[in-house]
C-alpha positions as CSV (number, residue, x, y, z in Angstrom):
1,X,65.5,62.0,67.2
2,X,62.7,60.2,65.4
3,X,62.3,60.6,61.9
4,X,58.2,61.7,60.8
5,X,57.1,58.8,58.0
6,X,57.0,61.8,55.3
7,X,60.7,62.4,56.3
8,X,61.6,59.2,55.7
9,X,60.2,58.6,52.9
10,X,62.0,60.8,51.3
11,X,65.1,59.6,52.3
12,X,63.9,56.4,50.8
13,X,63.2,58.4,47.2
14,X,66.8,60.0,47.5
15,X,68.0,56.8,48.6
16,X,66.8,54.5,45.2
17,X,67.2,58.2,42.8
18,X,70.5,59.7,43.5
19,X,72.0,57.5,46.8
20,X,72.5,58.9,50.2
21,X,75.7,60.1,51.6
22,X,77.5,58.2,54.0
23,X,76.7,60.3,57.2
24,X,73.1,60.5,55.5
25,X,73.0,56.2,55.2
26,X,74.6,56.3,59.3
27,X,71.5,59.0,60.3
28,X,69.1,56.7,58.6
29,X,70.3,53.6,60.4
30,X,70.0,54.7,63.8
31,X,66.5,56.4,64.1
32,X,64.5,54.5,66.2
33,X,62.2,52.8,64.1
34,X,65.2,51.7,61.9
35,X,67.2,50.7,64.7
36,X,63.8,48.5,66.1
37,X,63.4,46.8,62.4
38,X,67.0,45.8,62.6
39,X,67.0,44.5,66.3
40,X,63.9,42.7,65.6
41,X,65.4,41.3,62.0
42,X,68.6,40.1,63.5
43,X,66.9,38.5,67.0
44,X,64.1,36.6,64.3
45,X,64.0,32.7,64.0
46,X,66.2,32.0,61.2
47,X,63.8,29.1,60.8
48,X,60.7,31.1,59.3
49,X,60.1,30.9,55.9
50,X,59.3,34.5,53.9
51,X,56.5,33.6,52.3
52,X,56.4,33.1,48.1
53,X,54.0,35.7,47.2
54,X,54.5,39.3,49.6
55,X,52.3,42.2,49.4
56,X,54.4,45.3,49.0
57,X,51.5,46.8,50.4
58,X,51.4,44.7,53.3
59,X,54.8,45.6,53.7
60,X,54.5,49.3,53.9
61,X,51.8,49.0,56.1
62,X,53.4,46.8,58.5
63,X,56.3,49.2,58.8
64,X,54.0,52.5,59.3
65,X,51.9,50.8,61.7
66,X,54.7,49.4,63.5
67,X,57.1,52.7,63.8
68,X,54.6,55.1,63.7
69,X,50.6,53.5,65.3
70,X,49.1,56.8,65.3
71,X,50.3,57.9,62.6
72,X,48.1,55.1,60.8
73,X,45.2,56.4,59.3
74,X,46.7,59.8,58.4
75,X,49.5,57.5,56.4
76,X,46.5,55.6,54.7
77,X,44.6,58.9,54.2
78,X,47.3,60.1,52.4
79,X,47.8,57.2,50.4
80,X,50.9,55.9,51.2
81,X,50.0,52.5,49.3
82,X,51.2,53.9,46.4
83,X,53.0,51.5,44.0
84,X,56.3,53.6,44.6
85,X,55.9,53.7,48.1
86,X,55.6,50.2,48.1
87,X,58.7,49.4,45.8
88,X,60.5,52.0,48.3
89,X,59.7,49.6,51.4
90,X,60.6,46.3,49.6
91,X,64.1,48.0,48.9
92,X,64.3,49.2,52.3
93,X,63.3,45.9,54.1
94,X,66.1,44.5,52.2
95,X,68.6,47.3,52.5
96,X,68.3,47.1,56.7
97,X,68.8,43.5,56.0
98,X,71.9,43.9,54.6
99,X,72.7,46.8,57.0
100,X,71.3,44.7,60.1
101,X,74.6,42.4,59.4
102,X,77.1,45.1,58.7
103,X,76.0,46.8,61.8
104,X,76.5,44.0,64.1
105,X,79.7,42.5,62.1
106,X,81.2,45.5,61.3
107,X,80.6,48.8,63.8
108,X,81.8,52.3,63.6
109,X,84.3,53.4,65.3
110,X,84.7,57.3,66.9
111,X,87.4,59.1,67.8
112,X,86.5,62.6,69.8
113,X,89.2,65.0,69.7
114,X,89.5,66.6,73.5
115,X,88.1,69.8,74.1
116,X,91.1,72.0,75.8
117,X,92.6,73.2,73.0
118,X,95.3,70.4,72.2
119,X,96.5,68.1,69.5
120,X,94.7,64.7,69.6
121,X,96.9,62.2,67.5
122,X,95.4,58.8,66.2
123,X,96.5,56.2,64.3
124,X,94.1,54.1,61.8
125,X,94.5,50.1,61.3
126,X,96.1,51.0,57.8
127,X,98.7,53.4,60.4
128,X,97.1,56.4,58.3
129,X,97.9,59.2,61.1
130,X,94.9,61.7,62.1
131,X,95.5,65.1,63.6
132,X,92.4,66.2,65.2
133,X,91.7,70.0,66.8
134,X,89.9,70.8,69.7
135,X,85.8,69.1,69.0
136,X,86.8,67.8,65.8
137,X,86.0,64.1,65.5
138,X,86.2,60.9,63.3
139,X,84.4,57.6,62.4
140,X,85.3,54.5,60.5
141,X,84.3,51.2,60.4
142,X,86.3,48.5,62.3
143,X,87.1,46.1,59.4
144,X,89.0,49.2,57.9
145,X,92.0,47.9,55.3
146,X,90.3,47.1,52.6
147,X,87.3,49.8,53.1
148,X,89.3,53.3,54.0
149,X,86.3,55.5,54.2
150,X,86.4,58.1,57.1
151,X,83.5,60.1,58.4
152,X,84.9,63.6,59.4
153,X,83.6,66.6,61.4
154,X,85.6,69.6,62.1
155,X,89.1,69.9,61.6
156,X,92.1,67.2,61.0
157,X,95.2,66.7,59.0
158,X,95.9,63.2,58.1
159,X,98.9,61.9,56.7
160,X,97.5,58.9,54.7
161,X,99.5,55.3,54.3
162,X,99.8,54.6,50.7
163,X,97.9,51.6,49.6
164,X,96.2,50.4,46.6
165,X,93.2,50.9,48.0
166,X,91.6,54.4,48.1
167,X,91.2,56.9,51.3
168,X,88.1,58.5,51.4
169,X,87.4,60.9,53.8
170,X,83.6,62.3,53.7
171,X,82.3,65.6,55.1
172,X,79.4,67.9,54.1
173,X,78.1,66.7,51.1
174,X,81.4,66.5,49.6
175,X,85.0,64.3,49.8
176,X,88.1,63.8,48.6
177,X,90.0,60.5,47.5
178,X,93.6,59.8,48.0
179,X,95.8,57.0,48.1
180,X,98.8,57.9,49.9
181,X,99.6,61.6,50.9
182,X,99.4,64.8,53.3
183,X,96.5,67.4,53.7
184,X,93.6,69.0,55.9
185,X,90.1,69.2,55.9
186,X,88.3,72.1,57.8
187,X,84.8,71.3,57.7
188,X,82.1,73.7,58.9
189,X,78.9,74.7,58.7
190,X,78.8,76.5,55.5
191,X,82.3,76.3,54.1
192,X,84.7,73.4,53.7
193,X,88.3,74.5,53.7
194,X,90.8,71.3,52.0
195,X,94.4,72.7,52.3
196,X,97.2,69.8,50.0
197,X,100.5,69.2,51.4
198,X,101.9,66.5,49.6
199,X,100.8,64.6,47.0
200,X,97.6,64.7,45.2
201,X,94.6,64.5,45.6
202,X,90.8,64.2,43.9
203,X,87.8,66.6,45.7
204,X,84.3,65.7,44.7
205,X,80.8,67.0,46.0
206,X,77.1,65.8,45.1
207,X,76.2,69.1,43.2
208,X,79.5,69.5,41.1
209,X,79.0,67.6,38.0
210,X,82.6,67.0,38.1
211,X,85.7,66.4,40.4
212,X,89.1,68.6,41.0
213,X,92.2,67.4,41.0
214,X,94.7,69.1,43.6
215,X,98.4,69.3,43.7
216,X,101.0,70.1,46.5
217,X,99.8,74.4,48.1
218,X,96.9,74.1,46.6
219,X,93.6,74.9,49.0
220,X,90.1,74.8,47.7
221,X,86.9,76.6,49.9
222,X,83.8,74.7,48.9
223,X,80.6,76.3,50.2
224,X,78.1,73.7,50.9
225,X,75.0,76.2,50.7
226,X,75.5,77.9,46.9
227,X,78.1,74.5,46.1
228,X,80.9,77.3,45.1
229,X,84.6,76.4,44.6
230,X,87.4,78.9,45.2
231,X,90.7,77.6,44.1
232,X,93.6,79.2,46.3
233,X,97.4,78.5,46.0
234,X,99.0,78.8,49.6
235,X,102.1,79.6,51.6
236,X,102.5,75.6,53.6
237,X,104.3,77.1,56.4
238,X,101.0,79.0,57.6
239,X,98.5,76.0,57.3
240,X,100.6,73.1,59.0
241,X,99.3,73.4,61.9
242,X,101.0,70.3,63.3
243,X,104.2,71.8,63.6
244,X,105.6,73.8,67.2
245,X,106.4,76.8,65.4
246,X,105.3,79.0,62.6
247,X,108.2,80.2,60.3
248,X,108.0,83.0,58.2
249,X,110.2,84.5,55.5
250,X,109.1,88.4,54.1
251,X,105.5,87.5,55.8
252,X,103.4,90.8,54.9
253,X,102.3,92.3,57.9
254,X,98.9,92.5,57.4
255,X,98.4,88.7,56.3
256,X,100.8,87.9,59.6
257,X,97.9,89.4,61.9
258,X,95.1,87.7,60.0
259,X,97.0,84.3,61.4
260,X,97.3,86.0,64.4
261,X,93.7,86.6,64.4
262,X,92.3,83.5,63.6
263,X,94.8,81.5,65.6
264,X,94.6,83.6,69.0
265,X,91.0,84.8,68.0
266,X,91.7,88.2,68.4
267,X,90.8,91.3,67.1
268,X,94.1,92.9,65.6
269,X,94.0,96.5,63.3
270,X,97.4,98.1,62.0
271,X,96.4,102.2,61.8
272,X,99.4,102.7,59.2
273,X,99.0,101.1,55.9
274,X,102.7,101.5,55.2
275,X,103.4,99.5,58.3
276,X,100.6,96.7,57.1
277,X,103.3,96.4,53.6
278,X,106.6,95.8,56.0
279,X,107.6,92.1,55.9
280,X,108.4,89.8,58.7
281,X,111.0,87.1,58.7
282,X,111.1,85.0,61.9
283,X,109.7,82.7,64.3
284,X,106.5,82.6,66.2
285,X,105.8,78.9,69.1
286,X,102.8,78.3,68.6
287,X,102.7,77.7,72.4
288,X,103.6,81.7,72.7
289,X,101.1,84.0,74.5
290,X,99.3,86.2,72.7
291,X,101.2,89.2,74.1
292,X,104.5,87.7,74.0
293,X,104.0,87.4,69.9
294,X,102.8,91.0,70.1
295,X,105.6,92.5,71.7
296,X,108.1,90.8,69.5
297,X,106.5,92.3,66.2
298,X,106.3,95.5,67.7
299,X,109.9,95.1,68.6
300,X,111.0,94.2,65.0
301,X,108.8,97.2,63.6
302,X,108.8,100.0,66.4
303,X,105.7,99.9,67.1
304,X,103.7,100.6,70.0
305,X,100.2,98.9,71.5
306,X,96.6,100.2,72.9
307,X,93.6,98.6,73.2
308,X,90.8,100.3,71.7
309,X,87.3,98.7,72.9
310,X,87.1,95.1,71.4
311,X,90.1,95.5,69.5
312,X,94.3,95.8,69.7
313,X,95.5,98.6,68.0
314,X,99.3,98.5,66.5
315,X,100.6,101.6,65.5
């Protein structure tokens, strides 16, 4: 997808005012015209000489006239030789300069979870371990020890070597830092769900002016639209996802078929509010079909099933 010049240059202002993220600096590098400046930077004869005395405004030309030809005149119309502007190109020849080398010494490397509803398990260079659900995946550069930054999209659970160097896992506009422990990240479109094993952790976003340290049950929902935190304390057992089995001890009925729900993506009611109070104590495979799990609850609590239009009645 190519970038318009006005789009870019305001990723240029963000970049020099407040810094890009770092799926926002991997978007930038591969546009087209980026992607062309670097191939044509790194295939250059190493021989020529930059000469003494540059013309920011040459600069910014060149670039606009070279990504974007027709868009020439309109860009000089609207007077794109501007003194920032022209700062803004000098820092972004240089930037893809650096970023030309990286790219080329140093490439990203993606991991695609499978799309059939099963576990896919990977193992970083630092033997950090990844749990990845269905269409979730990751990225992370090859030279990967001493710079343990991961890209993430979807949902994982990672259970992070320690090291003295800190694991960074970025999603949204937000991430958290760790140095050796166990948690998830479900990252969607509006909401970010980070659920803490073991451990600690630090969570951090652009628009919070400060971070939020978390501790072992402890599950914060950021929403990335209105940058909201709410700060939840959790039963493990109903998060860990990695596990065969769930295992409950006086599980409230009603909260037991909201993880029904979510997990099987049903659409399960209790009619009797006394029923929705009784607690459950047992074990549920994950692997179980959603009317096997069914028919032992209703076994446990006498109850009976119908279906009811989009929905599955107990009462």
């Amino acid at each position: 997808m190519a970038t318009e010049p006005t789009k870019l240059t305001n990723t240029i202002k963000k970049m020099l005012t407040k810094g890009l993220t770092a799926s926002e600096k991997i978007e930038l590098s591969e546009e087209k015209p980026v992607t062309h400046l670097q191939n044509k930077q790194w295939e250059s004869d190493s021989s020529t000489h930059i000469k003494d005395q540059v013309d920011p405004a040459e600069i910014w030309n060149n670039i606009i006239s070279t990504c974007w030809p027709h868009e020439r005149k309109v860009a000089c119309r609207r007077r794109y030789l501007r003194i920032g502007y022209s700062v803004a190109a000098v820092c972004l020849v240089l930037l893809m300069g650096m970023w030309t080398v990286d790219y080329f010494t140093n490439p990203y490397i993606t991991i695609n979870a499978s799309l059939d509803k099963k576990l896919t398990v990977a193992t970083l260079p630092d033997n950090s371990k990844i749990w990845l659900k269905e269409g979730a995946s990751i990225r992370y550069k090859s030279k990967f020890i001493k710079n343990r930054d991961v890209i993430l999209t979807g949902e994982a659970s990672f259970d992070v070597t320690k090291s003295s160097h800190p694991f960074r896992v970025h999603f949204q506009d937000a991430q958290i830092e760790v140095k050796g422990t166990e948690f998830n990240i479900k990252s969607g479109n509006k909401l970010a769900e980070i659920t803490l094993y073991t451990g600690s952790i630090v969570f951090s976003a652009e628009a919070l002016q400060k971070s939020i340290e978390m501790k072992p049950s402890d599950q914060i929902v950021y929403n990335t639209v209105t940058h909201e935190v709410t700060n939840n304390e959790i039963d493990l057992e109903d998060y860990d996802w990695r596990s065969e089995e769930y295992r409950f001890v006086d599980k409230p009925m009603s909260e037991l078929v909201d993880l029904i729900n979510e997990s099987y993506h049903a659409n399960i009611k209790i009619r009797d509010v006394q029923c929705a109070r009784n607690l459950f104590s047992g074990t549920i495979r994950k692997s179980e079909s959603l009317e096997d799990v069914l028919d032992k609850i209703c076994i446990s609590f006498n109850l009976k099933i119908k279906a009811e239009k989009d929905s599955i009645i107990l009462y």
